[in-house]
N, C-alpha and C positions, 0 to 999 in steps of 0.2 A: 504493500500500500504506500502510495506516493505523500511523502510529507513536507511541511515544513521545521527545521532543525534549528533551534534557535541555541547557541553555540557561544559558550563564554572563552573567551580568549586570554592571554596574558597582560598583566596591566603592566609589566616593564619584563620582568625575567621571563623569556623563553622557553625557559624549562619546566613552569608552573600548567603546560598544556595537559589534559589528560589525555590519554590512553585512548578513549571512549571519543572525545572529537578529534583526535588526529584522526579515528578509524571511520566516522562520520564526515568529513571534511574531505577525504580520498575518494568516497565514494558517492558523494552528493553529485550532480549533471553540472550544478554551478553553485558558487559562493558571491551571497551579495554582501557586500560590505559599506561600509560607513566611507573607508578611505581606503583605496585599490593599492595604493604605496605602501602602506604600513601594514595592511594585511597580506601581502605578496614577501614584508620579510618573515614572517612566521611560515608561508608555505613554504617558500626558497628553502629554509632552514632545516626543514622535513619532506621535503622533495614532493609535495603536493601539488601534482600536476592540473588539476580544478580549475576550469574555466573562471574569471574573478569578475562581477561587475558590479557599478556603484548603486548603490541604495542608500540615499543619507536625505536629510530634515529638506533639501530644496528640489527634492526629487520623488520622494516619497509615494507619491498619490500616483503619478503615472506606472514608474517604475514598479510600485506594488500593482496593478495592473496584468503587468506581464508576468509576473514573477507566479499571479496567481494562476493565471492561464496556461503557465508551462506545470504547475503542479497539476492541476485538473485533467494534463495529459501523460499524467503518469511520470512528470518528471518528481526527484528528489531534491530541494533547495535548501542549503545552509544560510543561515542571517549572522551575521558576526558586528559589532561594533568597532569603533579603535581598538579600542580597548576593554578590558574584564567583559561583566554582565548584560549583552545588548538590553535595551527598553529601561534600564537604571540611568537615567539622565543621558540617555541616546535615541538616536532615533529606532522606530521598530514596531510603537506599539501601532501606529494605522495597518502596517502589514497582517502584524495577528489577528486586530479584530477583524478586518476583511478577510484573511483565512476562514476563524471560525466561522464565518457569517456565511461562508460558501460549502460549509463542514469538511474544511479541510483540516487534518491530524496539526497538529501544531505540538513537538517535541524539545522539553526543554535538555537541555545538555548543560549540568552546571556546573561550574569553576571559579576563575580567580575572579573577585569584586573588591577594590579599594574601599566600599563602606562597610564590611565584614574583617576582614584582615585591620583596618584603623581599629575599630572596635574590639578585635579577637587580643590586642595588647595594649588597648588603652589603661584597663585597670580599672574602667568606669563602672557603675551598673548597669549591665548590659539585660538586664532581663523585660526591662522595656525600652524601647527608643523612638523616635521619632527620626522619620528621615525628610530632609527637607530639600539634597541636593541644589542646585544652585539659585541664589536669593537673587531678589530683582535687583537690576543695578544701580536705580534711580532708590537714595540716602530716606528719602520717607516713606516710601514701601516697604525696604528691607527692614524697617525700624520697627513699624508697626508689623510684619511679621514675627521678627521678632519678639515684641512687647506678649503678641497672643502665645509665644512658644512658654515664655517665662508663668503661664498660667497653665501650663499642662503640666508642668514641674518634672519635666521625664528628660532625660538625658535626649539629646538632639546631633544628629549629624548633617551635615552641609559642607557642599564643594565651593572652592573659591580658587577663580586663579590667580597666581602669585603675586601679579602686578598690583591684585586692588584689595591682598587679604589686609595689609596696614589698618586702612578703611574698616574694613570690616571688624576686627577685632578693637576696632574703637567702637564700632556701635557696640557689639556685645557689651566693652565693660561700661557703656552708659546705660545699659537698659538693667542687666544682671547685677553689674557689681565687677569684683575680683573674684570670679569663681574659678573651678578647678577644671581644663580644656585638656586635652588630648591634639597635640599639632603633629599631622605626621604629612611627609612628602617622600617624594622618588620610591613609593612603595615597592618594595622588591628588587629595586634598583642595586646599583654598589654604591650611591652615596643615599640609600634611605637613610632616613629620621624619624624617630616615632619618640616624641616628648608627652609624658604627661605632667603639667605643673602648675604653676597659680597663673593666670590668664596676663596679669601685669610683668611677670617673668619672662613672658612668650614675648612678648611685646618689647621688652627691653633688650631679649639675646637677639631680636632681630633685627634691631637699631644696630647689634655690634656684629651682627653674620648676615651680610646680605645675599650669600647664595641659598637661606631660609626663605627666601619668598620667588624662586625659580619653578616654575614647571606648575601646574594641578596640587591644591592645598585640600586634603580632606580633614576635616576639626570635628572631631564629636566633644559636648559640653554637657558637664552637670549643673544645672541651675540650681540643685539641691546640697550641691557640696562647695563649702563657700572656699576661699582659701586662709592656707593659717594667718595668723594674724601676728 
């Protein structure tokens, strides 16, 4: 039965692939991906000869289109994102619903996600969270996001990229306080970081290490866990 394979990928190490999509990946008719360059070096690197085409946020609506058409005729398609978990703040999820809505199989294959790995060594309490992935950019939206997260009182995770997190971890400590964050980057990388400490700490080794705010920032936050004093 002809499906679609929605296919978590590696968020920086290449080695973090499983078993199970390298073996779905080989054998799918074609892999649509978010970005054909960056998903061509993980085939490269396991010799996945897989036809590649794009599927990302400005293409979506047609290109799911066809993608659904070739499943309907028995072909098998993989959905991959950049990076980790596709449809986790990637493009993906019009593809699914238009699957099911056509009852087409929709098979997840799961693997490496930047907001599980942050979480899996922040320290925090992980037994509820909120995930918020990426805030608006415009300063009183994210604020008032914000303000409503500090009333769920539940640990929260949210991506930011490195250029504008300064920003951001200002609003946090005007909304929250000096609470206790979780800063990690180049997950899985050779120069990861995974901090957890008082949120004004954060804030001050990044004034003194400016290759802290390079690349994809994911922060998960206790609003419940103040810092010491």
């Amino acid at each position: 039965m002809s499906a679609l394979y929605v296919v978590a990928t590696p968020i920086g190490n290449l080695e973090d692939i499983t078993i199970r999509a390298l073996k779905v990946m080989r054998q799918a008719d074609f892999i649509a991906c978010e970005d054909t360059r960056k998903t061509r070096i993980l085939t490269s690197r396991y010799h996945i000869k897989t036809r590649l085409i794009p599927y990302h946020e400005y293409n979506k609506k047609s290109a799911a289109e066809g993608i659904v058409a070739s499943i309907l005729k028995d072909k098998n398609v993989v959905l991959v994102s950049e990076a980790g978990t596709p449809l986790i703040s990637d493009p993906g999820s019009y593809l699914v619903r238009l699957c099911l809505e056509k009852g087409i199989k929709v098979v997840p294959i799961p693997g490496p996600s930047s907001l599980l790995a942050a979480l899996s060594a922040s320290g925090l309490d992980t037994s509820e969270f909120t995930f918020i992935g990426f805030l608006p950019k415009k300063g009183g939206k994210r604020k008032k996001l914000l303000a409503k997260l500090k009333e769920e009182k539940r640990v929260f995770v949210l991506f930011e990229p490195g250029r504008s997190v300064e920003k951001l971890l200002e609003d946090i400590n005007e909304i929250f306080g000096n609470i206790k964050i979780c800063y990690a980057k180049e997950l899985t990388k050779i120069y990861e970081s995974i901090e957890t400490k008082d949120l004004k700490d954060v804030m001050a080794e990044i004034k003194r290490r400016p290759e802290l705010i390079k690349g994809e920032i994911t922060i998960a936050a206790d609003p419940l866990l103040p810092a010491k004093i």
